[in-house]
C-alpha positions in Angstrom: -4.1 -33.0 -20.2 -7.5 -34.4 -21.4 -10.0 -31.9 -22.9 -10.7 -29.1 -20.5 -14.1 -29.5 -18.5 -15.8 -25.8 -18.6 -17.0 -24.3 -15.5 -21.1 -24.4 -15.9 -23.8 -21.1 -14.8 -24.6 -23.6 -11.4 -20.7 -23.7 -10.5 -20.3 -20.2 -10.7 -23.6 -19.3 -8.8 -22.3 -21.7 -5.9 -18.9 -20.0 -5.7 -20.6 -16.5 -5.9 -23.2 -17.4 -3.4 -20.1 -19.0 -1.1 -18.2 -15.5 -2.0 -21.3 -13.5 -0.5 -21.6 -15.5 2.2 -18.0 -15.1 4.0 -18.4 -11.6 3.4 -21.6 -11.2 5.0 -20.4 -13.5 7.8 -17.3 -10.7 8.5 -14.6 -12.7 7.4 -13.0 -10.1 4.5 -14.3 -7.1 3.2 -14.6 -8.1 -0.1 -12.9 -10.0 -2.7 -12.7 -12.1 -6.2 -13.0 -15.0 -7.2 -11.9 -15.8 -11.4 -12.6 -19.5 -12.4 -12.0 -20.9 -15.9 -9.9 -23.1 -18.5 -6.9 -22.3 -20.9 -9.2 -22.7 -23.6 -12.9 -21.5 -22.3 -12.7 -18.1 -21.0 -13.1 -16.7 -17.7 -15.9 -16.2 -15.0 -14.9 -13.2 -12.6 -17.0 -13.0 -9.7 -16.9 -9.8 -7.1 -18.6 -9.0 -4.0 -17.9 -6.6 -0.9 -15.6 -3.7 -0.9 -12.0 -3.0 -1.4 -12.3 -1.2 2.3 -14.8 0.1 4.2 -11.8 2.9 5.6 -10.4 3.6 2.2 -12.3 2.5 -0.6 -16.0 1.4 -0.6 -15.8 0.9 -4.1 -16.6 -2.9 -5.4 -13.4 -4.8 -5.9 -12.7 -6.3 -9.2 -10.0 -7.9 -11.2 -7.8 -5.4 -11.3 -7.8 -4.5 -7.3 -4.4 -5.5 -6.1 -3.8 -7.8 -3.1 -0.8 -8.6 -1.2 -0.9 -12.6 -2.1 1.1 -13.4 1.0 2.4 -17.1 0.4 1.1 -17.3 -3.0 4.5 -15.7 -4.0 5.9 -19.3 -3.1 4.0 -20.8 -6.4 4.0 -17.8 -8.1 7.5 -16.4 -7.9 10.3 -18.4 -6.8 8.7 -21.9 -7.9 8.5 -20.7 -11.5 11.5 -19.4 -11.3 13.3 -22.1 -9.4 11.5 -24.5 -12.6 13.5 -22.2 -15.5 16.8 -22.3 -13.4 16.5 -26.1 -13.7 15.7 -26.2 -17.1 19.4 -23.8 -17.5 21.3 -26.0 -15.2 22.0 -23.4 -12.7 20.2 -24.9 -10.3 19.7 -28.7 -9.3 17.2 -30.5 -7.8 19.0 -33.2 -5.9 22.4 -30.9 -4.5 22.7 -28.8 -1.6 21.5 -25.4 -1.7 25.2 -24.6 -0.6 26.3 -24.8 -4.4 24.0 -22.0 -5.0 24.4 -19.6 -2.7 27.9 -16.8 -2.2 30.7 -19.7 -0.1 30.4 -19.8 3.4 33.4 -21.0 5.3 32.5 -23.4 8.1 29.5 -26.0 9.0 26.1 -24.7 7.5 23.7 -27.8 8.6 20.4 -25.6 7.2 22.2 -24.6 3.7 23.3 -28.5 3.4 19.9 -29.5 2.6 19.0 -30.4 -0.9 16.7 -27.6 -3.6 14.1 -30.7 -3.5 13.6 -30.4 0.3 13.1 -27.0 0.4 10.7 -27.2 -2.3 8.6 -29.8 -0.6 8.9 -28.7 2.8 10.9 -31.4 3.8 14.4 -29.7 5.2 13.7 -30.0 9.0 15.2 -26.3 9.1 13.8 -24.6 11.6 9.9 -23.2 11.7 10.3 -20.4 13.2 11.0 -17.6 11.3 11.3 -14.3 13.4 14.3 -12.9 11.3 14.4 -9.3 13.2 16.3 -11.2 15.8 18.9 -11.0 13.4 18.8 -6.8 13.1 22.7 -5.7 13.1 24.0 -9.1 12.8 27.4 -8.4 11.0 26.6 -11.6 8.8 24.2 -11.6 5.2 20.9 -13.1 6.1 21.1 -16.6 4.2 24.3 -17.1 6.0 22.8 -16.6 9.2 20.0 -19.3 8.4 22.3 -21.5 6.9 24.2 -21.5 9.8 21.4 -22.4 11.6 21.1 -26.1 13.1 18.2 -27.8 12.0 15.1 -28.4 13.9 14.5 -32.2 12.7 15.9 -35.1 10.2 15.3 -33.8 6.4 12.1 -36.1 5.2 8.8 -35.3 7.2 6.5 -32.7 6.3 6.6 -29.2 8.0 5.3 -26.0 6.5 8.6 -24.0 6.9 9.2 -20.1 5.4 13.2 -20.1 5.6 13.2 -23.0 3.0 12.1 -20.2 0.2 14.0 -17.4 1.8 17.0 -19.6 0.9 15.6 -20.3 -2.7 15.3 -16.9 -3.5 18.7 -16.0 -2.2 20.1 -18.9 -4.4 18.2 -17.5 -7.5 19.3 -14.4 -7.0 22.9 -15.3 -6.5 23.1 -18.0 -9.5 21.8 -15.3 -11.9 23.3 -12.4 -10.0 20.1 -10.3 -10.0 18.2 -9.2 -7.6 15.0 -11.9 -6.8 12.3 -9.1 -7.7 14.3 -8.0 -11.1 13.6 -11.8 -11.9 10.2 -12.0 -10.9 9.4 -8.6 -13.0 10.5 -10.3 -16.0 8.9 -13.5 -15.6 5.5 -11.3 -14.8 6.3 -9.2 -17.7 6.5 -11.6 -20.5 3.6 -13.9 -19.5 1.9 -10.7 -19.4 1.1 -10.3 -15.6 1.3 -6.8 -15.3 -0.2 -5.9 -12.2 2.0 -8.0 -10.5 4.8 -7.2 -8.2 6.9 -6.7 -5.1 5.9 -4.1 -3.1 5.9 -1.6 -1.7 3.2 0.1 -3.7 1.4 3.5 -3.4 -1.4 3.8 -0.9 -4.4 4.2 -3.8 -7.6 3.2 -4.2 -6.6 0.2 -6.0 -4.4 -1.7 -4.0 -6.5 -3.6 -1.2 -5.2 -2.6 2.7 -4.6 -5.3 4.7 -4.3 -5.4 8.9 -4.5 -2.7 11.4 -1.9 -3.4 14.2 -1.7 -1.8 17.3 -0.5 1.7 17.5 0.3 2.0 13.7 -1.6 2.8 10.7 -3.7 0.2 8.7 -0.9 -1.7 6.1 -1.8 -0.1 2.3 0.7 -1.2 -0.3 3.2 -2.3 1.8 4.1 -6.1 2.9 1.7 -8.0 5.9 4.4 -10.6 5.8 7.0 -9.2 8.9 9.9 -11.2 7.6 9.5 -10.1 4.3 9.2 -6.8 5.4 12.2 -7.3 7.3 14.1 -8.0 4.0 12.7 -5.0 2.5 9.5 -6.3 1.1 11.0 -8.7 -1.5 11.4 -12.0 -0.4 11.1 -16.0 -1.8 8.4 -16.7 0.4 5.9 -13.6 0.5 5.7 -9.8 -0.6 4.1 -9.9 -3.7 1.1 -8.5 -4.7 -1.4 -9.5 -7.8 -4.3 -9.1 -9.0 -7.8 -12.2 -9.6 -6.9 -11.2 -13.3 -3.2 -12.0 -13.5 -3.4 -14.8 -11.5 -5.9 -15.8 -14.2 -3.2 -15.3 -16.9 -1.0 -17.4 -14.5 -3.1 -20.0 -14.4 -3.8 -20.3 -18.2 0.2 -20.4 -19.3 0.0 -23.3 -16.5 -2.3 -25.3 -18.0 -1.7 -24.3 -21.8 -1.6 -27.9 -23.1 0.9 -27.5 -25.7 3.7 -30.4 -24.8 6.5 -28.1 -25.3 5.3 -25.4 -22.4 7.8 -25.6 -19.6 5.7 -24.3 -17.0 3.0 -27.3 -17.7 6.1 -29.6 -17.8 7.4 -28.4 -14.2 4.0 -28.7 -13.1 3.6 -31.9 -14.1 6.6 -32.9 -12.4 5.7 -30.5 -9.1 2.5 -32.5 -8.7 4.9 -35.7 -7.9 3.9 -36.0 -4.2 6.8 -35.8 -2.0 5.6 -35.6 1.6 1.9 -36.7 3.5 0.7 -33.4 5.0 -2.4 -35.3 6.5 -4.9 -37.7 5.1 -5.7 -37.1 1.6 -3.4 -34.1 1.2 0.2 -34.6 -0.1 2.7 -32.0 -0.8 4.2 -31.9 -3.9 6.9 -29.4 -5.2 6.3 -26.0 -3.5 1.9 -27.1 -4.1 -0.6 -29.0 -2.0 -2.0 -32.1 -3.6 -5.8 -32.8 -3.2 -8.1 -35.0 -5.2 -5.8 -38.1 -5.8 -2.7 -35.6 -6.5 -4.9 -34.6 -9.4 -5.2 -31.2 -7.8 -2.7 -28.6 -6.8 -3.2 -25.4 -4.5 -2.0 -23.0 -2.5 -2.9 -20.5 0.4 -2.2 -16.8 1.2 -2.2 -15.9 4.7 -4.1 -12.8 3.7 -7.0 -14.5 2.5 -5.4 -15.6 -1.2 -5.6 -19.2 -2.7 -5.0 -20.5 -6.2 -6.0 -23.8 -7.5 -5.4 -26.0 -10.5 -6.5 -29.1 -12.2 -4.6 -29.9 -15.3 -6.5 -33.2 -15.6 -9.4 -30.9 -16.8 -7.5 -27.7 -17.6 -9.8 -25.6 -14.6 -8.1 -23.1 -12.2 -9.7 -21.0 -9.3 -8.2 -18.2 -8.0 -9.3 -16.2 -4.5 -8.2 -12.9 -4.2 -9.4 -11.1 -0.7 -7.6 -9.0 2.3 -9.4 -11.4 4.8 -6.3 -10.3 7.2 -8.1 -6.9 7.4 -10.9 -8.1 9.6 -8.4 -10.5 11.7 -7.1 -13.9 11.1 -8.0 -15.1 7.4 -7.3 -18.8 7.7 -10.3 -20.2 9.5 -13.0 -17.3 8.8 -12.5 -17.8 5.0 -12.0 -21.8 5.4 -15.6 -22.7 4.2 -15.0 -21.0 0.6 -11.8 -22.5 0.3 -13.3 -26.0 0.5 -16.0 -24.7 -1.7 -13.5 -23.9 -4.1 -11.6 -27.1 -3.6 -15.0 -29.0 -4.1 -15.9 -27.3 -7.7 -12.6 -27.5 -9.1 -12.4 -31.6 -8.7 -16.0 -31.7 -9.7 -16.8 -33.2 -13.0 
């Protein structure tokens, strides 16, 4: 990592402004945004409010989101990293070897612990696991058992891959996935970070209002995780802009014996061509030359980092309250993207 490239008073204003502007557009009620280096400080930026139903109060960096598909990067792909590092898991073999045995042909559990990582498998995309209610078989067994929906190798955005992942971490240590997780949170010091669900208080940011049922508060958005009680390898956690700041710093703490820069260094290999300019790497997107590596919540999360300068940006908002997150919020998101490969 070269020296880290502070964020200056003009970046922040533009990311503020962008903030404001999605907000007064509709497109979340509120949200933060915390921007900085390892070795530079912080920049927390709020606008909005946590709800207009529940809580008009500003959000800030200790409101608590549910971070959707940000527990990909920021559960099971730290954690999948460490299980490397032990030898209990292994990039290059089956996810079979990691998982209780199965008798009989499992075509989805027979891919390897890289392709799930990079979206690469060809299981299937689909992912509507309450078809599976009363099956008289464990979950991972039914997906493994699954054929798969394409040749392992192209890209395709799939949940199961990280369901499986955190069924094989949970079986190779034999603990529970959100057991893990809290002690991975707990001693980087993330504490305001975990699986749901959560008490309905004025802290914890609501999400969508369905049809016929009460406004989600504290519990999962994510209806397969939900489905697997609200801890799963691919969503149901919930953070705060502040520990995904503390997150982002033990990532890019430049110190060359830090394992999680190391398996970041290696994640940002790019595996797979998502489109143009965007690779995927292990579990992250790759922008900016692979230089960059992000992800998205479908809630209205994102995370970003640039170890090349030592920034991070991280997006905490319950978009999904005010209806689909992904295009209303898009124009901050490339904002973001733009600032953090600025130099």
């Amino acid at each position: 990592m070269s020296q880290a490239l502070p964020f200056t008073t003009a970046d922040t204003s533009l990311l503020h402004d962008g903030l404001r502007q999605v907000i007064a557009d509709g497109a979340s009620p509120g949200g933060v945004v915390v921007c900085g280096t390892a070795s530079h400080g912080r920049t927390v930026l709020s606008a909005g409010v946590i709800s207009p139903e529940v809580s008009k109060q500003a959000p800030d960096e200790r409101t608590v989101y549910d971070i959707a598909s940000l527990t990909k990067v920021v559960a099971t792909w730290p954690l999948v990293g460490r299980a490397l590092d032990t030898g209990l898991l292994d990039l290059d073999s089956p996810v079979r070897e990691f998982l209780p045995l199965m008798d009989g042909p499992t075509p989805s559990a027979d891919v390897t612990v890289r392709e799930l990582l990079s979206h690469t498998s060809g299981l299937r995309p689909s992912t509507r696991l309450d078809l599976y209610a009363g099956a008289d078989r464990p979950l991972y067994e039914l997906i493994a058992r699954e054929p798969l929906e394409s040749a392992a190798g192209g890209h395709r955005y799939i949940n199961r891959g990280f369901i499986l992942l955190g069924y094989a971490l949970a079986h190779v240590h034999m603990r529970h996935l959100n057991l893990l997780a809290d002690d991975l949170w707990a001693e980087l010091g993330m504490h305001d970070t975990t699986y749901g669900p959560l008490p309905s208080t004025r802290r914890i940011a609501p999400t969508e209002q369905r049809p016929g049922a009460p406004r989600l508060w504290g519990t999962v958005h994510d209806e397969n995780a939900a489905t697997m009680g609200g801890t799963a390898g691919h969503a149901g956690a919930f953070s705060t802009a502040d520990d995904l700041a503390t997150y982002a710093e033990a990532l890019l703490d430049p110190r060359p014996d830090n394992p999680l820069g190391t398996w970041l260094s290696a994640s940002m290999a790019p595996h797979a061509e998502i489109e143009p300019g965007l690779h995927r790497g292990l579990g992250w997107i790759l922008a900016s030359g692979n230089m960059v590596a992000y992800h998205h919540g479908f809630t209205g999360t994102s995370f970003y980092l640039a170890p090349a300068t030592g920034r991070y940006i991280a997006l905490a908002t319950n978009a999904i309250h005010n209806g689909t997150a992904r295009t209303r919020i898009a124009p901050l998101r490339e904002l973001i993207l733009k600032t953090i490969t600025a130099t």
